[in-house]
N, C-alpha and C positions, 0 to 999 in steps of 0.2 A: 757888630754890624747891625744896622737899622733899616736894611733894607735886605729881602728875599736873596741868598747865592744859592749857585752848583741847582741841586734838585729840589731847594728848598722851591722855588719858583713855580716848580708843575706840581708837589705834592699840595703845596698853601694855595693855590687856584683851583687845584680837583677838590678837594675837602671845603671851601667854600662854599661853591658851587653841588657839591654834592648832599652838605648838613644844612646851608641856608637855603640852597632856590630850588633843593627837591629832584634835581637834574641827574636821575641815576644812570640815565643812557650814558655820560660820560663815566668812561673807564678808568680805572687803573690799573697798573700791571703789581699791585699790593694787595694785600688784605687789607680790616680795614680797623682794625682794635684801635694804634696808636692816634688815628684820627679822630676813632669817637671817646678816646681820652680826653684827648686835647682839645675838645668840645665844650666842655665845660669851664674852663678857662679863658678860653673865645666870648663865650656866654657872659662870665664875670666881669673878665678885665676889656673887653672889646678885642676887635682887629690889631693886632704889632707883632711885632718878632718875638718878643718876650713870651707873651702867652702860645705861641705857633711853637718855643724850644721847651719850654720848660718840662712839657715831658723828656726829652731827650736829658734835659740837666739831672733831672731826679736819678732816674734810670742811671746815668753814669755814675753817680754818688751810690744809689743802690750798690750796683754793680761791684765796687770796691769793696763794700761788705760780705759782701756775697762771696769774691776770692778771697776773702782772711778765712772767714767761715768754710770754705771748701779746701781752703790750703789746711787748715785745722783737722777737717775729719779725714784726709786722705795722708798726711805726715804726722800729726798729733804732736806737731812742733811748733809750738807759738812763736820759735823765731823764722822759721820757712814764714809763717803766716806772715809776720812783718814787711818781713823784705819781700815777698811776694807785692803784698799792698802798695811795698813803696814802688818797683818798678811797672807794677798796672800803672797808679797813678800817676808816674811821670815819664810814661811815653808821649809823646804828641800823639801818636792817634790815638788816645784815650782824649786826650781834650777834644780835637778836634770832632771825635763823634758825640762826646757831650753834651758841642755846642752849636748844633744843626738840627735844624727842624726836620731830621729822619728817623729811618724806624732801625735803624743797626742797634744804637742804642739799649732800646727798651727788648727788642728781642735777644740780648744777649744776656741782659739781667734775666728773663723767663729759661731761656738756654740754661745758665749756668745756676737757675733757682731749682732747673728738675735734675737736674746733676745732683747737687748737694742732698734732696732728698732721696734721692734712689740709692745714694753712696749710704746709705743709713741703713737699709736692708745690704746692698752688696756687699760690704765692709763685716758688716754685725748682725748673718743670716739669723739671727732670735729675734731683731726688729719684728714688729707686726705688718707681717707683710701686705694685709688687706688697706690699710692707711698710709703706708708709703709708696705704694704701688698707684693709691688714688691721686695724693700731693704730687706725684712724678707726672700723671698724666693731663689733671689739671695745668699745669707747669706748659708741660708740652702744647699742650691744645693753644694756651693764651700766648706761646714762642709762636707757633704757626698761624696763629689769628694774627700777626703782627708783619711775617716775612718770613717767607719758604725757604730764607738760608738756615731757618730753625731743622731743618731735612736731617743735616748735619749732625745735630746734637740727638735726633730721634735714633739716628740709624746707630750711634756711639749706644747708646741706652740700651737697644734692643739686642745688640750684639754682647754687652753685659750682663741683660738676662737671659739670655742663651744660655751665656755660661753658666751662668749658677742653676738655671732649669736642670742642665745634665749632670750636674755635681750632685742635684741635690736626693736625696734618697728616699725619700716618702713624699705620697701625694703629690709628684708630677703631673700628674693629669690636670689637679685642680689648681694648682699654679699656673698651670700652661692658660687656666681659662681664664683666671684672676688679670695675667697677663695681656693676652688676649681685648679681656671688658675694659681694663683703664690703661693698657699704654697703646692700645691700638683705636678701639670705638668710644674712647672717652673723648679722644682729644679732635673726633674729627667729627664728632655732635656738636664740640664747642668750636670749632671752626666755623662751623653752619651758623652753631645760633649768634655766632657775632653778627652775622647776614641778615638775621631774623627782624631785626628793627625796620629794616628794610620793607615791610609789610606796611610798617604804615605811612610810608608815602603812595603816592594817588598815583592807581594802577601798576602798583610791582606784583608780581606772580613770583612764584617758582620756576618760570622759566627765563625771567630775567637774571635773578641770580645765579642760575647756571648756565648762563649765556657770559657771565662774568670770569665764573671757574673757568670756558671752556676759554675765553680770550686770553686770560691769566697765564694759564699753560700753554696756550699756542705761542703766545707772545716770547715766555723764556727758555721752552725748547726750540722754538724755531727763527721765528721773526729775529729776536737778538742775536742771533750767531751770524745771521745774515747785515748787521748792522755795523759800523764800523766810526771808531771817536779818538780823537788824538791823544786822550789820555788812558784809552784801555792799554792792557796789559798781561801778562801770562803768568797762572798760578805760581810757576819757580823761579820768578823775578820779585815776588813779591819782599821774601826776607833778605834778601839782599839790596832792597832800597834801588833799583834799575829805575822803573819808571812810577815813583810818587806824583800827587797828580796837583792842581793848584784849583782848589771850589770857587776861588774870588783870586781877581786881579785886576787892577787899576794904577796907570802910570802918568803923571802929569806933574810936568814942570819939578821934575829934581827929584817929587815925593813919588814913592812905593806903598801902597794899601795893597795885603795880600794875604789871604786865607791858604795856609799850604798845607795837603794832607800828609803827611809824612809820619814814618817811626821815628823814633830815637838810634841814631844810627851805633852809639855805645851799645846798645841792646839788641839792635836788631842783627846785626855781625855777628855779634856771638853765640845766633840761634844754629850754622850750624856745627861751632864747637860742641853746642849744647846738647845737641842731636845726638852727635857723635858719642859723646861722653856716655850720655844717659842711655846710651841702648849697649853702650861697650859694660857699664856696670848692671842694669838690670839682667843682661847674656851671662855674666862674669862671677857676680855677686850675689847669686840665690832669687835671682827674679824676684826681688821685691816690689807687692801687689803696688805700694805706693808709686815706685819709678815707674812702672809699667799702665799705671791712670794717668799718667802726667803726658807719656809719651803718646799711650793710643787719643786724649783727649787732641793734642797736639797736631798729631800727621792725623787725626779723621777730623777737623775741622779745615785743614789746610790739605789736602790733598782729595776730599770733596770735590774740589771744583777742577781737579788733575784733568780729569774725563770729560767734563764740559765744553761744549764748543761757544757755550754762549759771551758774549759781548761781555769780559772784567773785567774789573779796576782793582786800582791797590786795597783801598780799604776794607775788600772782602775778608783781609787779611783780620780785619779786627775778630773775629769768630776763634781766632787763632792764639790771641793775645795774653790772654789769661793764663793761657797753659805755657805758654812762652816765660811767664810772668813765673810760673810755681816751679817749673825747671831752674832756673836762673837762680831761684830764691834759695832751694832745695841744694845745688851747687853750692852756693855761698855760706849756706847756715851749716854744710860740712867743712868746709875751711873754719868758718867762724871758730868751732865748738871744737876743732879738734883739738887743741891746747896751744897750735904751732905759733907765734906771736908773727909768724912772716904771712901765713894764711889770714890774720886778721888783721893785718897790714891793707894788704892786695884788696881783700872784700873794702875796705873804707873807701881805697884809692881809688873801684869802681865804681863804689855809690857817688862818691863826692863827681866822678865822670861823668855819672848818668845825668845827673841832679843838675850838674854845669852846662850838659847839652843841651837838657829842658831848656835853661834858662837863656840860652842862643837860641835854641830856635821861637822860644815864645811871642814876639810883637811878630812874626810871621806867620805865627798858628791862630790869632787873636785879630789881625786886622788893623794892628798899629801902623801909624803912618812912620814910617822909617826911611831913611836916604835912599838915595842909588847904590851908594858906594855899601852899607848895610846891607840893602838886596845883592848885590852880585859876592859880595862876601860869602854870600851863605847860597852859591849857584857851585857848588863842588863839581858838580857832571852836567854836558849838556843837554842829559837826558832829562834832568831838575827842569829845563826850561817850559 
């Protein structure tokens, strides 16, 4: 698409107006890192959609390294890692947040970058605690300098160094403080000082930026839940595919143009066999630490927003994805490997599924011009409308 959808429209007008004409009084209910990324790309290449996504493209490519590498230190099985990779990357909403000029994106790569490093002490307490404690919280800060659904993955962290604080047998105090300096006050210095450039536009104080923070939080605790949009939707509708939502839509004369946010519905069906599975063998099976990262990453990104009264949408779900991605993979690479030639039957028969529904729902995910008869094809429920 060559022209601004969904919220491409109000973040590419705030950021404009807020990096070219100096206009800080206008708000947004964001932080503000991935805009002053994509600033200098603006700067380079000029005004277009191109340079307005291409953080989000990077980030999503990130991103996919990011879960091999995390499926790698939490299983230590390079084929989980595989097939992990493959069903991240071919959900639809892994493309579809690729390829939008938002911040889900890039705060998922920082999400799931202070994961993999904090897994480095959690996993292998002889790690050096004092530098992965710092990488974790570094991580964090530039997740939360991006989008406060980073919340998510902070409160998952802190509830893992919890544990290990009490497990661990010497020098808790100065752990507690280590912890403390960088996964608590590291990352809310770097929250601030993304704001900091902010000084040199004509007449910003310190009390305009925190007239920002206060609008920020009034707006998502309160304002949004007061709000109401035809494609919101409720956190336990989400994996079961109820109300996926459509960012671009345009119908004229026979042709269908349409951006649809949607899972992969192979995949997403089966999150809660997958559920089921993996809490019946981590209960079952000696609690193994890996099942048990897979699932807390899982239900604390997705049921985050359980308690929320505020104004969501399907795509929140993306926070969710990954660990959806290494359950599934972790499934598969047990069938795979165990010798049974019928278990790696079944695994092929569901890649070859996944990989087939990608490729149905793609000129839907992308913006191609397709039929009528194509779009209603693929209108399964009329909640799709």
């Amino acid at each position: 698409m060559s022209v601004p959808y969904f919220d491409e429209v109000t973040y590419t007008k705030f950021f404009h107006v807020f990096i070219f004409d100096h206009q800080y009084k206008v708000i947004t209910v964001h932080p503000l890192l991935w805009g002053l990324l994509t600033w200098p790309f603006i700067a380079i290449f000029g005004e277009g959609m191109v340079p307005w996504r291409i953080i989000s493209l990077f980030s999503g490519i990130l991103s996919i390294l990011v879960v091999y590498a995390l499926a790698q230190r939490i299983t230590r099985n390079n084929l989980v890692a595989i097939f992990a990779v493959f069903f991240f990357a071919f959900d639809c909403l892994s493309l579809t947040q690729a390829r939008v000029a938002m911040m889900n994106s890039l705060c998922l790569f920082w999400m799931l970058l202070s994961l993999y490093i904090f897994l480095d002490y959690w996993i292998n307490q002889k790690s050096p605690k004092t530098s992965v404690l710092l990488g974790t919280g570094i991580c964090l800060g530039l997740a939360l300098s991006t989008k406060l659904m980073a919340l998510s993955m902070v409160l998952m962290i802190y509830g893992l160094f919890i544990q290990r604080l009490i497990q661990e047998k010497d020098g808790k105090l100065a752990l507690l403080g280590k912890g403390l300096l960088f996964l608590f006050v590291l990352p809310v210095l770097i929250y601030f000082a993304v704001y900091a450039w902010m000084f040199s536009l004509p007449g910003c104080t310190w009390h305009h930026i925190w007239f920002i923070q206060q609008f920020n939080f009034n707006y998502n605790l309160k304002v949004a839940a007061s709000l109401a949009h035809p494609y919101s939707s409720f956190w336990w509708e989400w994996p079961l595919l109820l109300r996926p939502m459509w960012f671009y839509f345009a119908h004229q004369n026979g042709t269908v143009n349409g951006i649809f946010c949607i899972g992969n519905p192979i995949i997403f069906w089966m999150v809660p066999l997958m559920t089921i599975y993996l809490a019946w063998y981590w209960a079952c099976q000696g609690r193994l630490a890996s099942i048990g990262i897979i699932l807390l990453g899982f239900l604390s990104q997705w049921l985050f927003y359980a308690p929320s009264l505020r104004l969501a949408f399907f795509y929140y779900f993306y926070s969710s994805l990954p660990f959806v991605a290494l359950g599934l993979a972790w499934i598969c690479a047990q069938m795979w490997q165990s010798g049974n030639k019928t278990g790696k039957l079944l695994v092929t028969l569901y890649m070859i599924a996944v990989l087939g529904m990608f490729i149905y729902w793609y000129p839907l995910l992308t913006g191609f011009s397709i039929s009528e008869a194509y779009y209603r094809n693929h209108i399964w429920f009329s909640s799709w409308i």
